[in-house]
N, C-alpha and C positions, 0 to 999 in steps of 0.2 A: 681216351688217349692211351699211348703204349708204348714199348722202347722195344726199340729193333735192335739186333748186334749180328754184324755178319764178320766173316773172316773170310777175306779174301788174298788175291796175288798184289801186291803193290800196284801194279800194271791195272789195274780193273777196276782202282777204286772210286775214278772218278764215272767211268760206266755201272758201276753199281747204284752211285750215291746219284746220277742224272734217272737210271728207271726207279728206286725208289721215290723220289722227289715227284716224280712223273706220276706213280700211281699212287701215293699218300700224301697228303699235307703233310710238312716236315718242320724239325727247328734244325738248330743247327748240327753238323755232323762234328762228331768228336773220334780225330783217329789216335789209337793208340797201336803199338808194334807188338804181336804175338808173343807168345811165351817162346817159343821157336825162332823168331826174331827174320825169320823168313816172310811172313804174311802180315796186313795189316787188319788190325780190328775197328771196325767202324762202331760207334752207335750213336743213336738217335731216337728222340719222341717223334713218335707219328699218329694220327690220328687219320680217320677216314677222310675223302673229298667232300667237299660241300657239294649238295645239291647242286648239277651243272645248271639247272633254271635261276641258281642265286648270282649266277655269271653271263655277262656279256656273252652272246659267241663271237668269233674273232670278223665272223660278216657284220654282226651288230656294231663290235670295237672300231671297226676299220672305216665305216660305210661310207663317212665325210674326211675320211685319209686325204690326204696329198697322193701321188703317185710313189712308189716306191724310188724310182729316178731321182727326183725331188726332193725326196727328205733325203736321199744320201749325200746331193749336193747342199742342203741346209746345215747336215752336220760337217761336212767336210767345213763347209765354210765358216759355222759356228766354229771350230775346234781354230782354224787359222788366225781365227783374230783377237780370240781368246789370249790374256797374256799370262791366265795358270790356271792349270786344271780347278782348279778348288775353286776359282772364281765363278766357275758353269753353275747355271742355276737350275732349280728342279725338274723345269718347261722340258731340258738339253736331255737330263735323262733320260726321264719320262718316251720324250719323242723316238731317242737313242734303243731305247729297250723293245719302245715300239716294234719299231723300223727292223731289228735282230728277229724281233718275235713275228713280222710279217714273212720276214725272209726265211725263214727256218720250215714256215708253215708250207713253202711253198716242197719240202723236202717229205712231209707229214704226210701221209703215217706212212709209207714204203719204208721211212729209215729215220726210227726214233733215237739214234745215236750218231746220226750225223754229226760233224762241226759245226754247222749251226744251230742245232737243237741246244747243243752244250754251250753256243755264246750267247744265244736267247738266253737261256736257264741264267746264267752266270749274269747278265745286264737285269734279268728280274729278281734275282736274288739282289742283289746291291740294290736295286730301287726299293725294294721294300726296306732291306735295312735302313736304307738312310730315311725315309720317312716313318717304319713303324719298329726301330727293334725290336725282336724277340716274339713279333707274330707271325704266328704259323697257319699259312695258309700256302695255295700253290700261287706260287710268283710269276708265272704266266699269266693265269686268270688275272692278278693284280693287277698285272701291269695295260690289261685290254680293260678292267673296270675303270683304269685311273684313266688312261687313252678314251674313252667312252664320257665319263665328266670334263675333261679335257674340252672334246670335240663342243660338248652341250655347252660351255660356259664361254665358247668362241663365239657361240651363233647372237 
């Protein structure tokens, strides 16, 4: 493990902290304001990826998917009848995160900084927190491991 510190433009931090995230397992990012007070300072532990054979690939995660169509009408419809967010169970995420991370992939790799790359990122971030605080791994893979048990414990 290892700690990163960049200094960047305020503008770019979240483009920073999505391709570091993207090429290192991370924990959480801690920004502080420059000495300059112009730029902000990022840091973060990181550590190298896991072996991609210790992860689902996303044909492996996906294979017994719904249609993408489908699960957006599933969460639409989950989210409408829902009477508070807090009430959504882990299943909502889970599928929720999914569903970002199928769609994002569809943008992959021509444009690893698309708005969907960053809403994947940002939905598997939160899934991991709420099931594993403070482990550091890459929250995509997570989120196709956990989509993957998911599928297995349907059948």
């Amino acid at each position: 493990m290892f700690e990163i510190r960049v200094i960047c433009d305020p503008a770019d931090t979240d483009r920073v902290t999505t391709a570091l995230t993207t090429a290192f397992t991370t924990g959480a990012v801690r920004r502080r304001r420059s000495r300059d007070g112009a730029r902000t300072r990022l840091y973060l532990t990181a550590d190298h990826l896991p072996d991609p054979a210790d992860w689902p690939t996303p044909e492996e995660a996906y294979a017994k998917a719904p249609s993408i169509v489908s699960e957006i009408g599933w969460t639409a419809r989950t989210i409408a009848t829902a009477e508070c967010f807090t009430e959504l169970d882990r299943d909502f995420y889970l599928r929720k995160a999914a569903l970002l991370d199928r769609i994002a992939l569809m943008d992959e790799p021509q444009d690893l900084f698309s708005e969907a790359t960053e809403t994947a990122h940002a939905a598997a971030v939160s899934l991991l927190d709420r099931d594993q605080p403070g482990v550091i791994c890459d929250p995509r893979a997570y989120v196709r491991q956990q989509y993957a048990l998911l599928t297995v414990d349907d059948q």
